[in-house]
N, C-alpha and C positions, 0 to 999 in steps of 0.2 A: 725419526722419533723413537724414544725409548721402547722398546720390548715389554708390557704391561702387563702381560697376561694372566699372570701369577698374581698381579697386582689387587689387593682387596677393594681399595677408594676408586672412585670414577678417576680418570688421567683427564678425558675431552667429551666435552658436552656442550653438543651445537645445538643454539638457543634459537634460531629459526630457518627452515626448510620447510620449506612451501611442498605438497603433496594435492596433486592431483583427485579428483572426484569423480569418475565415472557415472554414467546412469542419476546421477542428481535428478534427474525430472521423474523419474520411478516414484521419487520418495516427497515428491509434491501432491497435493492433491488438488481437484479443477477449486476454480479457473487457476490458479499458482500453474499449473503442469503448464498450460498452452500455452501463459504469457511467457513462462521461462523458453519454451520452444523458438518461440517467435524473437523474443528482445534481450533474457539474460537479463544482465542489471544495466544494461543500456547501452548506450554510445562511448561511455568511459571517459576520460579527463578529457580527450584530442589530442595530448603529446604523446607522438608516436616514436618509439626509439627505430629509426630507420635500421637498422641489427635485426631488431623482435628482443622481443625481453625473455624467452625462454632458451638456454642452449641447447644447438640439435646434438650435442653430444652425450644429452642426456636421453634419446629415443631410446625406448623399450627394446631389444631383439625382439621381444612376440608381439609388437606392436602397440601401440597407443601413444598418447601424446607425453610428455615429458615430466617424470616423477609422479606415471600412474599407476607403475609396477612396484608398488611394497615389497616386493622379491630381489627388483633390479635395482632399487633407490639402496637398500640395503648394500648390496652387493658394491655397485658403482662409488657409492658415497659413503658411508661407516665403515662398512671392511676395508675401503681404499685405503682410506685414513686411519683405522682404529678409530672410531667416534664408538662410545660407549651409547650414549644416549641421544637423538635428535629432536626437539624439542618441532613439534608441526604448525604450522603456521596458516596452513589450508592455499589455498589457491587464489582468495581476496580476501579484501575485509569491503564492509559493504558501505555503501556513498549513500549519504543522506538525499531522501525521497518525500515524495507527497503519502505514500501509503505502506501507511507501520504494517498492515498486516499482512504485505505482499514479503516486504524485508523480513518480519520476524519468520513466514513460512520460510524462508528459503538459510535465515539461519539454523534453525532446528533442521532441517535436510542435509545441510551441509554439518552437523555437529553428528547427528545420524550418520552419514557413511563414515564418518571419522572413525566412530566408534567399532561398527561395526568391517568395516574395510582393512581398517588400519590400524585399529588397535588392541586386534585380533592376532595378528600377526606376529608380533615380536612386544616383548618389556623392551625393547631398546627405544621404541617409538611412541611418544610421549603426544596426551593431544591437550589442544587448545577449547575453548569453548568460544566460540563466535558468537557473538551478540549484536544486537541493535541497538546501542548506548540511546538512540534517539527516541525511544518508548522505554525507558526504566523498570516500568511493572511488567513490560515483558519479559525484559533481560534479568529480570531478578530470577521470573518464574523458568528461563532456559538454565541457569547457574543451578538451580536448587533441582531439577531435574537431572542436572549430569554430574555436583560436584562428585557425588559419592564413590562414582566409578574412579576403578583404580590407577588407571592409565589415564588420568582427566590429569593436567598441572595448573591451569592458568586459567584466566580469561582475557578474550582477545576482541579489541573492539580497535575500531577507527582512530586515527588521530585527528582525522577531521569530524570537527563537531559541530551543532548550530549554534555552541555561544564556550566557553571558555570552558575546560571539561572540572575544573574545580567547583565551578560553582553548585550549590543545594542539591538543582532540579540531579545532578548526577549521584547524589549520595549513597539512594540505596541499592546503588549498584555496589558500588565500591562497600558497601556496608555488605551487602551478600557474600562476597567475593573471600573477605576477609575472614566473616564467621567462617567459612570453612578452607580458610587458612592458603587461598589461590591469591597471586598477583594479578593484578588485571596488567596487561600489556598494549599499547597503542603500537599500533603498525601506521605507516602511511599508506597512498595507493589510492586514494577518493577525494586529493586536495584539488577542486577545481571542477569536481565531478557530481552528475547528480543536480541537489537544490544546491550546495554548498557554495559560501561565500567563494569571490578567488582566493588561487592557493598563497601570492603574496599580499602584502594592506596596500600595496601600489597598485594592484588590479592584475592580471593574466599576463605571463611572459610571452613572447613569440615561439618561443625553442625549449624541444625538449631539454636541451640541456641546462637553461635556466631553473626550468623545474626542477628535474634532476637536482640541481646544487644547492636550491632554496628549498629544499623538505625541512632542514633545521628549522625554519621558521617556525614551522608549526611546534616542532618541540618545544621549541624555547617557550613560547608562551604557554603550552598547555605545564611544564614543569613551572613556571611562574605563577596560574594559574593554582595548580594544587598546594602549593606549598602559600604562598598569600589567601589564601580563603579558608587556611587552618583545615586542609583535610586531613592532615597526617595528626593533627593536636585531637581531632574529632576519633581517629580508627586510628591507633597506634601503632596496628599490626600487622596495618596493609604496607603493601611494596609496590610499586609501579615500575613496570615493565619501559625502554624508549625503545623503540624496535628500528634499526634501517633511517636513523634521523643525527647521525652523525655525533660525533664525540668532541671533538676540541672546543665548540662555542660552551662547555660548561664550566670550565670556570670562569669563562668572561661574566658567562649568569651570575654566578655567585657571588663573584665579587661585587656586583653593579647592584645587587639585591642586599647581600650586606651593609655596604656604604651606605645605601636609602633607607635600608633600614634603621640606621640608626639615629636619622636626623626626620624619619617617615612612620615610627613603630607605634604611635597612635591612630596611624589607618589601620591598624592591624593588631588589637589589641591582645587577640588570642595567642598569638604567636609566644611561647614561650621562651624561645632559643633564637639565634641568626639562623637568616633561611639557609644558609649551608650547611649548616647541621643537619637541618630535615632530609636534605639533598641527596648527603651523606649516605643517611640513615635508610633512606625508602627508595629512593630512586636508584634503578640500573637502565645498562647503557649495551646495546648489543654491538658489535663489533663493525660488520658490514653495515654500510662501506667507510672503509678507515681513511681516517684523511691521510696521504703520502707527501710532508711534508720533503722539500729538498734536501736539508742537512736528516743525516739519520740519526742524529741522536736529540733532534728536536722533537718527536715524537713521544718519546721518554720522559722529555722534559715537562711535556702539558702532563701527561698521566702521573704524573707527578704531585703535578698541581691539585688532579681533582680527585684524590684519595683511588687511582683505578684498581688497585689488587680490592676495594669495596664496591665499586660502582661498575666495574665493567666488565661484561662476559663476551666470550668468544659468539660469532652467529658466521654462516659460510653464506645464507641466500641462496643455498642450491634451490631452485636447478636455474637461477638468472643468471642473466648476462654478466655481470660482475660479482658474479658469486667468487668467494675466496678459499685459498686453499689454506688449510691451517699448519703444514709445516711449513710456508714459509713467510709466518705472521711474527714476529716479536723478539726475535731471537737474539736481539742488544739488549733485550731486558733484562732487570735481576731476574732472574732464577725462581723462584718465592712469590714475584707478580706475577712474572707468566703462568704460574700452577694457578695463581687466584682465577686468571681472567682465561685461562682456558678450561676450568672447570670447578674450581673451589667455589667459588661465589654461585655460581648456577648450580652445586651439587646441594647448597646450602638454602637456597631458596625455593629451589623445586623438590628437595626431600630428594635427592637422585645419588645420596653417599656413597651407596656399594657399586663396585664395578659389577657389569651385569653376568651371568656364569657364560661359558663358554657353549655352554648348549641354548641359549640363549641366541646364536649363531642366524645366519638368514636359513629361511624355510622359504619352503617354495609353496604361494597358495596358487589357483589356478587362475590363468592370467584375464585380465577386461579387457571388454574392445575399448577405446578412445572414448571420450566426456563427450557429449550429447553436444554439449554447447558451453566451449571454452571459455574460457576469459578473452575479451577483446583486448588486441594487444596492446593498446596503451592503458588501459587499466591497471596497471602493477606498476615497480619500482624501476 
């Protein structure tokens, strides 16, 4: 990779890396503290990657579990690479539950160390706002508590929802979101987990890897869902985040939403445009995990198709198991996409233009012991 340094505009800005929380039960208060001791957010999907989903190559030197050192995640991962900015994605996103007010405690805990852990440390490391999308007046009132901080970019909730995330009951989240000008971003990680439906509409695969390869599902429909229930004709100015839910099935969408539309567009009377246009326009698409098709310049050919130097940003998924390296993502591309999708489009969305100064550099704060109580390992991607 090119020599940047001198460089004014961001070159690479990784849209999701997952960071570590130490002492989370500190910042619960009873009964929240004992239940978190005891159970965490539960038993997690059941598909278990027999690997583990975290890499041991990402261990601390001074110990703790994997992207808990703001110092060494730094170090390991941005400096490696030159990554200007890392966009944090936290350690979960949370699985639909019988009781809002155990989840909402344990998101404002976890948006708290964010802040105060991590986004303390360095401008390069950018946070997310974790929400409970399943109690709305809650998640409006955690947005409107943390937009304002400066190191805040996004909000991040579940892709798995209990009924299609376009619909009303989600509005004024997405209404929150917007007024102060953040994307809301769906991650996967709770399809099957929790109360939630199964993660496919066939019912539960046997193997993680089915899981694994059928996350798209849920995208597909939750970006069906916003763009058919006119959320984007409703908020003009929000942008929806696809986090970790794969890229080639979008223009199949498009296309298949298009054609219907046009023999279908009195279901949908609000719609002003083809839903491709909306698509276009509000929806991005993070990188990991990228499909590898066999011929290499098939790859090219889909991104192609679905406008990516607009729709698609670069994400590595450190510190997982299929996290990706980004010198060696794209590089058949034109020249002018890859600058889109390795930073243009994420620099433009998250307000992240200038490259960050050199003193900006990793600092060392002093190191945590290991999280209280991890993530159950099939709980993630």
């Amino acid at each position: 990779m090119t020599d940047c340094a001198e460089q004014k505009s961001a070159s690479l800005i990784d849209t999701d890396v997952h960071q570590a929380l130490p002492h989370l039960h500190d910042r619960l208060p009873p009964p929240w503290r004992d239940r978190w001791v005891a159970v965490g957010l539960g038993a997690g999907t059941g598909y278990l990657n027999p690997r583990g989903v975290l890499r041991s190559d990402t261990l601390p030197p001074a110990g703790g579990d994997p992207a808990s050192d703001p110092a060494f995640l730094l170090q390991d991962h941005l400096d490696r690479y030159d990554i200007d900015y890392a966009i944090l994605t936290g350690p979960f996103v949370l699985p639909l539950g019988t009781d809002p007010d155990y989840l909402n405690a344990v998101a404002r805990a976890v948006n708290d160390a964010t802040v105060e852990e991590w986004l303390t440390v360095s401008p390069r490391l950018q946070g997310s706002i974790l929400i409970n999308s399943d109690d709305p007046s809650a998640a409006v009132g955690e947005i409107e508590r943390l937009a304002g901080h400066p190191g805040i970019v996004q909000v991040l909730m579940a892709s798995t929802t209990r009924r299609p995330c376009g619909q009303r009951h989600y509005l004024p989240i997405y209404e929150a979101a917007a007024a102060h000008g953040l994307p809301v971003a769906l991650h996967p990680g709770a399809e099957g987990a929790g109360s939630a439906s199964p993660p496919t509409p066939v019912g539960y695969p046997s193997r993680y890897l089915e899981w694994h390869t059928l996350l798209p599902l849920t995208a597909m429909a939750q970006v069906a869902s916003l763009v058919c229930e006119g959320v984007f004709e409703r908020i003009p100015t929000l942008r929806v985040v696809v986090v970790e839910g794969g890229l080639s099935w979008l223009p199949h969408l498009m296309w298949r939403l298009d054609k219907n539309f046009m023999a279908l567009r009195d279901t949908v009377p609000w719609l002003t445009r083809r839903p491709s246009d909306y698509i276009r326009d509000h929806i991005r698409l993070t990188t990991q995990p990228i499909e590898e098709p066999d011929g290499p310049d098939d790859l090219g050919r889909i991104f192609g198709m679905m406008a990516a130097e607009r729709t698609v940003m670069f994400s590595s998924d450190y510190p997982h198991w299929d996290s990706d390296n980004p010198r060696l993502l794209f590089r058949r591309l034109d020249r002018d996409v890859r600058q889109r999708i390795m930073s243009g489009t994420a620099a433009e969305l998250y307000q992240l233009r200038e490259r960050p100064p050199r003193s900006a550099r990793t600092t060392q704060p002093e190191h945590r012991s290991p999280a209280t109580h991890p993530l159950p390992a099939d709980q993630a991607e």
